[in-house]
C-alpha positions as CSV (number, residue, x, y, z in Angstrom):
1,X,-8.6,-75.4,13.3
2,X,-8.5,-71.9,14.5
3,X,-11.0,-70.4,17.2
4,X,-13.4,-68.5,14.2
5,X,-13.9,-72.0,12.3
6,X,-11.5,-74.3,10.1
7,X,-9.4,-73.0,8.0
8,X,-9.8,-73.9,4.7
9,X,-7.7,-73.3,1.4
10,X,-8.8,-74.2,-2.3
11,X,-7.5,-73.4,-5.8
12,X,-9.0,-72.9,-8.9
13,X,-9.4,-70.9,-12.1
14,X,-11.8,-68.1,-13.0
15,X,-14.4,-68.4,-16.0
16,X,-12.9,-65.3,-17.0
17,X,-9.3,-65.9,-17.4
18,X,-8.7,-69.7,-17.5
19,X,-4.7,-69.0,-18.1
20,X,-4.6,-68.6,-13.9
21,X,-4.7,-71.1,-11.1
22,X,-5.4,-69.1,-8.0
23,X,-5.8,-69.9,-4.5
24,X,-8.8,-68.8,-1.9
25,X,-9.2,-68.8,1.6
26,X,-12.8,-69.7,3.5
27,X,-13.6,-70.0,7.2
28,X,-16.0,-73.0,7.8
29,X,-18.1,-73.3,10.8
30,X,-16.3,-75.6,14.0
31,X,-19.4,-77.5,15.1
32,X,-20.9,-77.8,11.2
33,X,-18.1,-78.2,8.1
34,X,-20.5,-77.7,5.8
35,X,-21.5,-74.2,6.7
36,X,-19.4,-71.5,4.9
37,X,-18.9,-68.6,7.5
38,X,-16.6,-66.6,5.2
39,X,-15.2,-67.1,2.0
40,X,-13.3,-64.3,-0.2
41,X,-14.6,-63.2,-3.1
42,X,-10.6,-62.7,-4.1
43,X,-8.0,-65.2,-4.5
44,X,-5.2,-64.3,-1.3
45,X,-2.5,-65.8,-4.0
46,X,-2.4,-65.8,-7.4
47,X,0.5,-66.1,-10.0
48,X,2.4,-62.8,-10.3
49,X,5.8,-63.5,-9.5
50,X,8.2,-64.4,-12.3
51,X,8.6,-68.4,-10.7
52,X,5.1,-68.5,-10.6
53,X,4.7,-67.7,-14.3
54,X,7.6,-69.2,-15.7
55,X,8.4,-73.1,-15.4
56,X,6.6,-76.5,-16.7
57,X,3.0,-75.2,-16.3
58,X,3.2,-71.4,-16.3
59,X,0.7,-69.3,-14.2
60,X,-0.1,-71.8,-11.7
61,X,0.0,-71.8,-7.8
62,X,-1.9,-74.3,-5.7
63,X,-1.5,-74.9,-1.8
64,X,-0.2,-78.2,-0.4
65,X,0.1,-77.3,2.7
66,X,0.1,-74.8,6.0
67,X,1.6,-74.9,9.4
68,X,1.3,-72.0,12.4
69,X,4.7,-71.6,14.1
70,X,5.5,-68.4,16.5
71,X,1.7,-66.9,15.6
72,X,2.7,-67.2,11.8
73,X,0.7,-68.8,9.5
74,X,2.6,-70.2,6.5
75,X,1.8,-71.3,3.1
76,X,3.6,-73.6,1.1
77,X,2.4,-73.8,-2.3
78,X,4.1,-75.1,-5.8
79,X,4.5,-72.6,-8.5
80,X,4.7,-73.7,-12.0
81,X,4.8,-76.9,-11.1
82,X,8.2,-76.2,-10.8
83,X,9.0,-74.3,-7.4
84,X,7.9,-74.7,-4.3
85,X,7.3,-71.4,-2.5
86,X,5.8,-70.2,1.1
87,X,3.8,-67.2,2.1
88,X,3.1,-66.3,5.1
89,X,1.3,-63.5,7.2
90,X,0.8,-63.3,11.4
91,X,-2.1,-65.7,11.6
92,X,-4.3,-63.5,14.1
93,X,-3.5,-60.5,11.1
94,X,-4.8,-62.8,8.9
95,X,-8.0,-64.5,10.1
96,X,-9.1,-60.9,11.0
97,X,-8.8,-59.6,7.3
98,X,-10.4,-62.9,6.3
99,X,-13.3,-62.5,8.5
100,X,-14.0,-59.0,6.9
101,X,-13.9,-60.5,3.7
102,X,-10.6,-58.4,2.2
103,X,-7.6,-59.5,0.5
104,X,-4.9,-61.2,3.3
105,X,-1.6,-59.4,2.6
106,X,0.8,-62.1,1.9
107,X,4.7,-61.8,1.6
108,X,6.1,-64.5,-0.8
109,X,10.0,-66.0,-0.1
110,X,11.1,-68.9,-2.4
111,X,12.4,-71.8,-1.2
112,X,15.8,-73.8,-3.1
């Protein structure tokens, strides 16, 4: 729950390139879940990172989670089915870039 609307991160693939499991971001309305305020037209994290393309199901990242700590949003995600990975960006930075409906920068760190 943030103070735009919840929060709200999917995965899937595009018709166009069904090699990829992406993940998108959307923004649903507090009072009424079932109104979209803002969704991104672009994935905010796709596979392009050697771990994400490389392991038991190459080219795949999906979120399983997020947590806000400090005013930092992090993203854990699996990639390859064989990592698990976060990405993270200041939450206010990236509700603000949502909201305009651009790309979220996102800095990747693997976890071990």
């Amino acid at each position: 729950k943030t103070r735009y609307g919840w929060l709200v991160f999917y995965h899937a693939i595009n018709a166009q390139d069904l090699t990829k499991y992406r993940a998108g971001a959307m923004l649903l309305d507090l009072n009424d879940p079932t109104k979209i305020l803002y969704r991104l037209k672009a994935p905010i994290l796709e596979p392009s990172e050697d771990y994400e393309n490389n392991g038991f199901k190459a080219g795949v990242v999906y979120i399983t989670g997020a947590v806000v700590k400090e005013g930092l949003l992090l993203i854990y995600y699996g990639a390859a089915d064989s990592f698990v990975s976060v990405s993270y960006a200041p939450l206010d930075e990236f509700l603000s870039v949502l909201i305009q409906e651009e790309k979220p920068k996102l800095r990747r760190g693997l976890l071990k």
